[in-house]
C-alpha positions in Angstrom: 0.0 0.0 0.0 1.6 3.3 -1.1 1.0 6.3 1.1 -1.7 8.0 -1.5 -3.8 4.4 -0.8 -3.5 4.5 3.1 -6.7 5.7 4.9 -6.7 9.2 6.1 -7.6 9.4 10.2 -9.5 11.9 11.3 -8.0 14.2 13.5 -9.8 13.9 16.9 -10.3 18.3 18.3 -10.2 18.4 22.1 -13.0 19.4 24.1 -11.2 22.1 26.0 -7.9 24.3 26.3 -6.3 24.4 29.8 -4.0 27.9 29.7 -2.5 28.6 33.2 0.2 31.6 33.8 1.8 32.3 37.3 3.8 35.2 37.7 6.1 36.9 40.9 6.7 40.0 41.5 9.5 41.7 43.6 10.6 45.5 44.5 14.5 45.6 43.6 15.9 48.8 44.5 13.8 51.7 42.5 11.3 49.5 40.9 9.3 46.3 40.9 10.8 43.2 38.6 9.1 40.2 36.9 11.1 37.3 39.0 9.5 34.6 37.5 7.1 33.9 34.8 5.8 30.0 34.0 3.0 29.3 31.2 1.0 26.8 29.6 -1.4 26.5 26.9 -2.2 30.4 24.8 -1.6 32.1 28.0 1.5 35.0 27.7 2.8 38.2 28.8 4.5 41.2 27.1 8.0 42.3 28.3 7.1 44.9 31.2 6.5 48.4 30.8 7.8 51.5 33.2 5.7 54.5 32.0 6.1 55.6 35.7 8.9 57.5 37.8 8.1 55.2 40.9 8.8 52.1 39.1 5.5 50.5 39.1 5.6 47.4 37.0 3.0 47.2 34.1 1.8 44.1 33.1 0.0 43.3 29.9 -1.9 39.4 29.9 -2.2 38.1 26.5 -4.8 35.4 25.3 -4.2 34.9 21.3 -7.6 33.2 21.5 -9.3 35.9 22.2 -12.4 33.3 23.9 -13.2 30.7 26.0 -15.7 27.7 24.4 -17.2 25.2 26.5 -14.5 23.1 28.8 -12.2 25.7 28.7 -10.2 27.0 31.5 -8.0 29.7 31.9 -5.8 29.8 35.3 -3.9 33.2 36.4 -2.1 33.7 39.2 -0.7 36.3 40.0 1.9 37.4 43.4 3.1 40.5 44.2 6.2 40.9 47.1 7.1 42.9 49.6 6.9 46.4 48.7 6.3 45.7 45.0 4.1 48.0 43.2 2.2 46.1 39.8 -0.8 46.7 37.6 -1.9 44.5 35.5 -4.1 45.1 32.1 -5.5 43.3 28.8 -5.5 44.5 25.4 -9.2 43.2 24.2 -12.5 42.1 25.6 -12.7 38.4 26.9 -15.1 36.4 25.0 -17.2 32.8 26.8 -18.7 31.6 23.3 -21.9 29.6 22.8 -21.5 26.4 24.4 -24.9 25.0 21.9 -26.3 23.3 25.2 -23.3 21.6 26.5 -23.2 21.3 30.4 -19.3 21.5 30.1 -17.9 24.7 32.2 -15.9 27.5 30.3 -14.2 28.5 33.7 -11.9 31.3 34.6 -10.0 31.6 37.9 -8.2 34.6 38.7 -6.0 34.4 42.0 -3.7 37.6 42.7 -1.4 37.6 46.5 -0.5 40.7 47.7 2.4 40.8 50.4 2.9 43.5 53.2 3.5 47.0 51.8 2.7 45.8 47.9 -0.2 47.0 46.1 -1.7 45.2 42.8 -4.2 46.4 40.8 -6.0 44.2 38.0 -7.6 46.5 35.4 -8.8 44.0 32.3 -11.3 44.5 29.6 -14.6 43.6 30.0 -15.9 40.0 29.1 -18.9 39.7 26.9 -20.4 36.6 27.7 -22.6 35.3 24.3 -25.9 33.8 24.5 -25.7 30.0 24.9 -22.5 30.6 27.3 -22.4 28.2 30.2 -19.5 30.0 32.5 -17.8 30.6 36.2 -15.7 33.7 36.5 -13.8 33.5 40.1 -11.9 36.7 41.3 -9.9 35.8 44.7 -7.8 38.4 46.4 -5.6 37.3 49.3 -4.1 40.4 51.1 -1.4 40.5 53.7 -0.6 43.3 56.5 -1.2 46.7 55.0 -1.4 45.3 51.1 -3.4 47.1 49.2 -5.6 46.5 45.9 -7.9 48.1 43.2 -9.6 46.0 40.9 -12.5 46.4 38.3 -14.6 43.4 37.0 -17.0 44.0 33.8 -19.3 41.8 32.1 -21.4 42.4 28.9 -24.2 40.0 28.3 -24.9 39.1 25.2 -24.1 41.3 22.4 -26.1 44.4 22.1 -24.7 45.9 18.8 -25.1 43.3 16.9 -29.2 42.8 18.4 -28.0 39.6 20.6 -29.8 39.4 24.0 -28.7 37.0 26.6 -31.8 34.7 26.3 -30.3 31.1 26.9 -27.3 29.9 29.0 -26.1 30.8 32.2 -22.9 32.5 34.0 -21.4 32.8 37.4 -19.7 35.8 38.5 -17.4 35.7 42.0 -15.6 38.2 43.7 -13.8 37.3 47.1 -11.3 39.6 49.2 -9.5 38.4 52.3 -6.9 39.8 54.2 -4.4 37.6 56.7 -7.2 35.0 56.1 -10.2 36.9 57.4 -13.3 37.4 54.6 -13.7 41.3 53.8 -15.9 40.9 50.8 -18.1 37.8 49.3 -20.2 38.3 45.9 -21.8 36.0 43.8 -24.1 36.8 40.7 -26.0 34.4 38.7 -26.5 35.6 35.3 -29.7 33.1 33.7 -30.5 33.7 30.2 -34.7 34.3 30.1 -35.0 34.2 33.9 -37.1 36.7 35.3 -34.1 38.0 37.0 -32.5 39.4 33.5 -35.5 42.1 33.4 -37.4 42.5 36.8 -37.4 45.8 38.3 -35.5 43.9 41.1 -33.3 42.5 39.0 -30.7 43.7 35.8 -33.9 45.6 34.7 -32.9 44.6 31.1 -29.5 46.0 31.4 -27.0 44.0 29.5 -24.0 45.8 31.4 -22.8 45.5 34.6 -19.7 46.2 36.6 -18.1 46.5 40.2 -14.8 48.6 40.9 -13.3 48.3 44.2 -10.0 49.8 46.1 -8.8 48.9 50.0 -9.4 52.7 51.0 -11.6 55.1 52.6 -12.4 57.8 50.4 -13.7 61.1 52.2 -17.4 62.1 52.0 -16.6 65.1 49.7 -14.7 62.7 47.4 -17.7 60.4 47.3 -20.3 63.2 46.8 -17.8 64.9 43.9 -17.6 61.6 42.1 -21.1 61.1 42.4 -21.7 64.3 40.2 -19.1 63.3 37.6 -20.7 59.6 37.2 -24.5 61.7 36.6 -22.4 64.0 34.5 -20.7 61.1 32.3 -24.2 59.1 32.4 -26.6 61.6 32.8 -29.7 58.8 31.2 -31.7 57.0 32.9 -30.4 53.8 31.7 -27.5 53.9 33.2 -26.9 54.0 37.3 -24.2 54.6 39.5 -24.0 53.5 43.2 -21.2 53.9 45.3 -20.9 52.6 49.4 -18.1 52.2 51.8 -18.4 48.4 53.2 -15.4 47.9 56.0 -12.1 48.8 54.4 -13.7 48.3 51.1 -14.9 50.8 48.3 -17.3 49.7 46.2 -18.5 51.3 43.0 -20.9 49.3 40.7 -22.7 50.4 37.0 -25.6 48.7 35.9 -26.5 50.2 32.2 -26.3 49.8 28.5 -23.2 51.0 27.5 -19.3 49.1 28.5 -17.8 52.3 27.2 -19.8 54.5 30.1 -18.8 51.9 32.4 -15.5 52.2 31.8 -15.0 55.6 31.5 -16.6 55.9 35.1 -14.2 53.3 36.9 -11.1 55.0 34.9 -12.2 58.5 35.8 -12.4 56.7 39.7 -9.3 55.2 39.7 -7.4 58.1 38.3 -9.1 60.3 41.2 -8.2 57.7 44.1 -4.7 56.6 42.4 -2.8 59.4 44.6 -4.5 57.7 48.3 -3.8 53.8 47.0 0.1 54.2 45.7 1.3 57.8 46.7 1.9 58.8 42.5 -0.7 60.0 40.0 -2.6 57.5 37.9 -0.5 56.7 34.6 -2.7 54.2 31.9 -1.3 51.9 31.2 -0.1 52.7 27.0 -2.2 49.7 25.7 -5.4 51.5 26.2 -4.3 53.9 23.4 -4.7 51.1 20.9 
């Protein structure tokens, strides 16, 4: 039999695509360092940026994929030392794709440490999570001594400019702080595509956008009742709401609206306010939100 005559075998596609990246972080002398990076599967990082004077180490995650279908799991983990000072960003939207009515989870689990005196902030791009998703996004903070954080978390369901509603499938949303062990902050949403919840008055209220932004401060009531304005200012319809509350060391701000764009805008706008009270230097963004 010559090779033309031999049967072709099909090639056999995986059901998932486990990508896990772990990465240190240590201050050395004026500026935090990448110490160690380890990867597997479509999961990198760019070469670290400096774009500020007190050597804050910027971070940018890349995932060539672009999306999670169903079994996939993406695992990120993330440790900042003593002292070090790191924010980390994406350069696109996450996507959790129609899973056509598999009961396989698209799963991803982001864990950042934060040792005494560090701070670690973890600014991504929204996810847009498509009708017929079935996924569990898992945020876990674990603070130590006086570390510090700022985080924002954004979801989009379904896809509004192209006329999708999130009608079918389901996804989990999880937020946890600690610090030296001790629970500061617990959420868990439970987006279901159709369920009442998507557009009772008690629930999204048909709002496909949501988001929380949070920093381990106490901002003053004046700060609070200036940003206030801005957010009305930035959003001034209806449609889209703004609510911000102090809960322990914890300050929460959370959109519920139409637009990922206003969202954003209003958690950058907050972090560049509070960036001075949460490192000591002025908010710098990080150069791959230019793009």
């Amino acid at each position: 039999m010559t090779l033309s005559q031999a049967p072709t075998i099909p090639l056999i596609e995986p059901r998932n695509w486990f990508a896990e990246l772990s990465l240190e972080l240590e201050k050395r002398a004026a500026k935090t360092v990448l110490t160690r990076s380890t990867h597997q599967g479509p999961l990198r990082v760019q070469r670290p940026f400096y774009p500020e004077e007190n050597g804050c180490c910027h971070i940018y995650l890349l995932h060539p994929p672009g999306g999670m279908v169903l079994g996939d799991l993406l695992q990120i983990n993330i440790a900042a030392a003593a002292e070090a000072n790191v924010l980390v960003a994406t350069p696109s939207a996450g996507k959790l794709y129609d899973t056509q009515g598999a009961v396989e989870l698209q799963r991803q689990e982001v864990h950042l440490s934060c040792a005494p005196g560090s701070c670690l902030e973890w600014l991504p791009q929204e996810t847009i999570i498509f009708a017929g998703a079935n996924g569990r996004l898992r945020t876990r903070v674990d603070l130590s001594g006086d570390a510090k954080t700022c985080l924002w978390d954004m979801v989009c369901l379904g896809r509004p400019a192209a006329g999708e509603t999130f009608s079918t499938g389901r996804c989990e949303q999880i937020l946890e702080i600690r610090r030296d062990q001790k629970l500061l902050l617990l959420e868990r949403n439970r987006f279901i595509g159709g369920h009442d919840s998507m557009s009772a008055i008690w629930g999204l209220k048909g709002a496909p956008v949501s988001g929380t932004f949070l920093a381990t401060l106490k901002p003053s009531r004046d700060q609070v009742d200036a940003w206030v304005e801005e957010l009305e200012q930035l959003a001034p319809q209806p449609d889209n709401r703004w609510g911000l509350t102090q809960k322990g060391e914890i300050f929460l701000a959370r959109y519920l609206g139409h637009s990922t764009r206003l969202c954003r805008l209003g958690f950058e706008m907050l972090w560049r306010s509070l960036r001075p009270q949460l490192t000591g230097s002025a908010a710098v963004a990080p150069r791959i939100w230019n793009t």
